[in-house]
N, C-alpha and C positions, 0 to 999 in steps of 0.2 A: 144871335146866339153864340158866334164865335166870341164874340171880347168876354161874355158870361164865361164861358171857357177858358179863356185864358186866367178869368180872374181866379177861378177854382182850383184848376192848376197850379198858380200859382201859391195862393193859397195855403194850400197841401204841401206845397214842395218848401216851404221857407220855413218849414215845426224844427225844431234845434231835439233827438232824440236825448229823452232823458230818464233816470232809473225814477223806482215808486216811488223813492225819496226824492223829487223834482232836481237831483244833481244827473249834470249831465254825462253820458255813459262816455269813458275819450277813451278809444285804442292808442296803444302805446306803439310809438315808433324808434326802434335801437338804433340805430346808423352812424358814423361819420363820414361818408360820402353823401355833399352836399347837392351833384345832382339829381343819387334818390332820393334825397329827404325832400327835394323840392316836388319832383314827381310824386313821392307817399302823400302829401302835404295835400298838393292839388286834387288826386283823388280821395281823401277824406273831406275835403269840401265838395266835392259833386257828392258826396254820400252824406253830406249836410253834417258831418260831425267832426268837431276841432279835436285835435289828437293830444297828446303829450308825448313829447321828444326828449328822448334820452340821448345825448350826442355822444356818449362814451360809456365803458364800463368802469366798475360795476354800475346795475340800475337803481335810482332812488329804492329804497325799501320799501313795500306794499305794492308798487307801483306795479311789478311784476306780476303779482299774487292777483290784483283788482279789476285788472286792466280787462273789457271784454274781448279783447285782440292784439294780439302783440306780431307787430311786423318788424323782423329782420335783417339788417341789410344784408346780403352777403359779406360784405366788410366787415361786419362786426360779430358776424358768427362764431369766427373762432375764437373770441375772446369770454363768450358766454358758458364759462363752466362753472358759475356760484351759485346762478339762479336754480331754482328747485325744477323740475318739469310740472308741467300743465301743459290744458289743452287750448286749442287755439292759437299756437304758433305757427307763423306760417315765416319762411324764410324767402326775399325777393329779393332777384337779381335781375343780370339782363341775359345771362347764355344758360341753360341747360345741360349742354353739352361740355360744360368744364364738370368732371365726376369727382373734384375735392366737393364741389357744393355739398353732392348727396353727403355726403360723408361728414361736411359738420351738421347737414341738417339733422342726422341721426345722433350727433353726441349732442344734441342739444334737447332734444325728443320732438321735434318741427312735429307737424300734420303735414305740410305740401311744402315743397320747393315750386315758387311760380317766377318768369321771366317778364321782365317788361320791354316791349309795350303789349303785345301779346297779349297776355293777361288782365289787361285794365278794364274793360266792361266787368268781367267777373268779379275784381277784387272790389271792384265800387259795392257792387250789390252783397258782395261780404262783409265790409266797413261795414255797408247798412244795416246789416240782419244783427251784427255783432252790438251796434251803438245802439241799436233802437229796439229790440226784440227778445225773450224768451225763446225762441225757437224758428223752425218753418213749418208751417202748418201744411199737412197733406193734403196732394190737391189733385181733385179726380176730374174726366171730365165725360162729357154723356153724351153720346152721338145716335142721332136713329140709321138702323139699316135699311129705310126705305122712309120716303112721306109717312107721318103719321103714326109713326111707329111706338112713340108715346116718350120719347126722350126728353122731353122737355118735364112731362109729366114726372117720369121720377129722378132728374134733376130736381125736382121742388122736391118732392118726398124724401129725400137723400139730407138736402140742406134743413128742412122742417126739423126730421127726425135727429139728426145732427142738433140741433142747436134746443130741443126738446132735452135731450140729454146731459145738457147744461157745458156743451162744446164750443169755444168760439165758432161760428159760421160765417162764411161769406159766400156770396151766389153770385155769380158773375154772367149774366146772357150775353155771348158771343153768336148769337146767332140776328141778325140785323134785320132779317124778315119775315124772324118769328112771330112778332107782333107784341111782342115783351111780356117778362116773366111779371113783371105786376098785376097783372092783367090774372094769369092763373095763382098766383098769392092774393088775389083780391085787395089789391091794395094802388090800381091806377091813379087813383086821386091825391095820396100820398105824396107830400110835397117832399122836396131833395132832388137831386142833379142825378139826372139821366146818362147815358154815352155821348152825347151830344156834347154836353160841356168838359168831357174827354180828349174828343176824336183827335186833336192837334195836338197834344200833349208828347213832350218827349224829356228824356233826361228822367231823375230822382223822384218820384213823389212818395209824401210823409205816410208810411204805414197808417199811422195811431188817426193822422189828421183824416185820412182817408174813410178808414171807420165811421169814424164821427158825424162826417161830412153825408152819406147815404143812408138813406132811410130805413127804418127797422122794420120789418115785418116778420110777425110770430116767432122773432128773436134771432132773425134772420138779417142780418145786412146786407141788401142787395143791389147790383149795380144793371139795370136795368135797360132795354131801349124804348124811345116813346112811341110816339104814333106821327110825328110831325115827317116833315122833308127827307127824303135818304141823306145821309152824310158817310163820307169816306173816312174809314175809321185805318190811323197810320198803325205798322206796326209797333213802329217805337212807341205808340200810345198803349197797344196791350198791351207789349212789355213791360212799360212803366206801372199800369194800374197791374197786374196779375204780380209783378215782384212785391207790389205794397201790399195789396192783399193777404201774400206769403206771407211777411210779417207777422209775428206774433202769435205761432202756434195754431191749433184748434184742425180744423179743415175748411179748405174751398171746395165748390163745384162749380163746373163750368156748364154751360149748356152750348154743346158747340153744332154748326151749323155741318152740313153732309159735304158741301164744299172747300175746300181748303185753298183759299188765296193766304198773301200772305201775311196778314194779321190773324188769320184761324193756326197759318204754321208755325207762329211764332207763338198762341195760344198751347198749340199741341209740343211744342218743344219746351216749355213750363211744367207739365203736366206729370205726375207719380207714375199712373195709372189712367185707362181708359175703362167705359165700358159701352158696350155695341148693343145698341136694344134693337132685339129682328122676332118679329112677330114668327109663330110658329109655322109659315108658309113657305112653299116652293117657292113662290115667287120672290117673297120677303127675303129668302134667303138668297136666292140667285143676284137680289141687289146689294144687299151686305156684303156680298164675297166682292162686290167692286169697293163698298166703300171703303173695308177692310184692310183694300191693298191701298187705298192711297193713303188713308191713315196711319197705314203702318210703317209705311216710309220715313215717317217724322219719328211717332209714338212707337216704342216699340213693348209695354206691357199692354196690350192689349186683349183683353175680356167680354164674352158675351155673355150677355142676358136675353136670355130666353124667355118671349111674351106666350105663353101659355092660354087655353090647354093645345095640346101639342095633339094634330092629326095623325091618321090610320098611318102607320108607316114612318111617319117621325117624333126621333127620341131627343133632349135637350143634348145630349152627349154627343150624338151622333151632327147636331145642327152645326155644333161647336167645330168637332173634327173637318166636318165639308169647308168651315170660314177658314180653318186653319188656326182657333186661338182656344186657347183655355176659356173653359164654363166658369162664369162667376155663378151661377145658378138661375133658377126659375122664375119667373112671376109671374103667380095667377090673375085671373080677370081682378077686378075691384070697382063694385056698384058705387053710384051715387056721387061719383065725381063731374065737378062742370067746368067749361072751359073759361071762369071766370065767373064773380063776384057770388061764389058759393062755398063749399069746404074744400080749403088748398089740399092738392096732395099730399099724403103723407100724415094729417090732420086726425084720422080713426088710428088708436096705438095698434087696436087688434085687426089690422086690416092687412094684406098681401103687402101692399105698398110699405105700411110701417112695419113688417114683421122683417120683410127681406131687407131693407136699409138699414135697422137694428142691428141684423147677422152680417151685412157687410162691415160697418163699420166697426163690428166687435172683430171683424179677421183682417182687416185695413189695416187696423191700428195696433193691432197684438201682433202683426208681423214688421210693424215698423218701430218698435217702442214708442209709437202715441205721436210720434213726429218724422217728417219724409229726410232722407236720407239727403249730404250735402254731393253738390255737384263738385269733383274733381278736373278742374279744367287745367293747372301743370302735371302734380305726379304726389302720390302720395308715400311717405317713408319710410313704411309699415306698421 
């Protein structure tokens, strides 16, 4: 299973990102110091896209305007007072702490001032999002407050409804003994690569390739675990598949496990948005309040969902207040679900499960403009 691995991975990771017109998308790099342009250079080849270099000013004409990401050297910042503004400038150097940078980074209209080396895991997965993608798709992930609490369940309902809706979806099962989300999408038999031909995976892989490469279910592309041998899943590997995923707009869910080693924390450091499913009980809830805090140490929007109906004495608001997180809202029982090769969750439009996923991702998405907010890892310039 491992060399099928490798070859998957592989695979995936060697796609050359290109626009609808099959040309390829190049971020532009300004510089004439040649030991960043050698560093800029090497990091748009681990993000698998050839750049165009501009060794001096002014820049070719269009070049400026077309380019999905324009990195600056600090050297040649000051020199950049023709080009019009746009977004997606990002200015890179090696200190911080020299405060001329901020200051050409603002006459020039930058997004971030970033330092190297510092900065290089981040800037790779920028190249990438910039050469290969429309957006980053908002990615939520679903944890139970106790065994059985039904998180897996509306993880599928979440992504169902999601991609019912005619949104890119991807589902991700991070939870390794679960017993796999195929299984509750009725779809075990469903050929396509599992976590297994994952787990070793480290470095770049192809957003699009990625896609392609995992099985569809009810419009759902999902990345799922089998039933075969435990395997150790690295973190660099959920890194890698949860950045590709990101790719391309739409939304992810994750279905994540109660435990957090650390491929779940690298999982939960990815992630918009949580939300905490705790059935209406004292008990259920006395184990949430643990889960809660270890979660929340990574995660820090984190959200419950309340599994209904709600006993003598407890209110969904009041469940919320005791975890210490804001209520994403209610949900009621919902008949005639099975725990496999029957109607996936989320599958009834007028059912609890698809009424409350609908009203989330209509307030997800209208609080984020339709796409998840970009990570800041130097400093932004206002």
């Amino acid at each position: 299973m491992r060399e099928g691995a490798e070859t998957v991975a592989g695979s995936i990771g060697s796609q050359e990102p290109q626009t609808a017109g099959g040309q390829p998308r190049r971020p532009l790099i300004v510089t004439e110091d040649e030991a960043l342009l050698d560093d800029l250079l090497r990091l748009c080849a681990a993000a698998g896209a050839e750049a165009e270099v501009s060794h001096g000013v002014p820049v070719q004409r269009g070049s400026w305007e077309t380019a999905p990401l324009v990195l600056v050297g600090d050297d040649a910042a000051h020199r950049l007072r023709g080009p019009s503004r746009r977004p997606g400038v990002l200015v890179v150097g090696r200190c911080l702490d020299d405060q001329a940078v901020w200051r050409r980074a603002v006459e020039i209209g930058a997004d971030q001032v970033l330092a190297l080396p510092d900065a290089e895991a981040w800037l790779v997965e920028r190249i990438a999002d910039a050469a290969e993608s429309v957006g980053r798709a908002l990615t939520v992930g679903v944890v139970g407050g106790r065994g059985g609490a039904g998180a897996s369940t509306l993880a599928c309902a979440l992504a169902v409804t999601a991609a019912r809706a005619g949104r890119r979806t991807m589902l991700i099962d991070a939870d390794s003994l679960g017993g796999g989300l195929d299984v509750l999408l009725g779809g075990e038999r469903t050929e396509g690569p599992r976590w297994p031909a994952f787990a070793q995976s480290r470095g770049r892989l192809g957003g699009s390739a990625l896609e392609e490469a995992l099985p569809e279910l009810r419009g759902v592309r999902l990345l799922s675990w089998d039933r075969g041998d435990a395997v150790t899943l690295r973190p660099e590997a959920m890194s890698s598949v949860l950045a590709a995923a990101r790719r391309g707009g739409g939304v992810v869910v994750v279905d994540l496990p109660r435990r957090v080693g650390d491929a779940e924390a690298e999982a939960l450091a990815q992630l918009d948005l949580g939300l905490l499913v705790v059935p209406a009980e004292l008990r259920a809830v006395a184990a949430a309040h643990r889960v809660a805090a270890t979660v929340g140490t990574v995660l820090d929007d984190l959200r419950a969902v309340v599994r209904g109906p709600c006993g003598p004495g407890l209110h969904s608001e009041e469940i919320a207040r005791l975890l210490g997180i804001p209520l994403a809202g209610e949900l009621a029982p919902e008949t005639g679900l099975s725990s496999g090769g029957g109607v996936p969750p989320g599958s009834s439009v007028r059912g609890p499960l698809a009424r409350f996923s609908a009203d989330f991702w209509e307030r997800a998405l209208a609080s984020t403009g339709g796409a998840a907010p970009a990570g800041r890892p130097g400093g932004g310039v206002g």
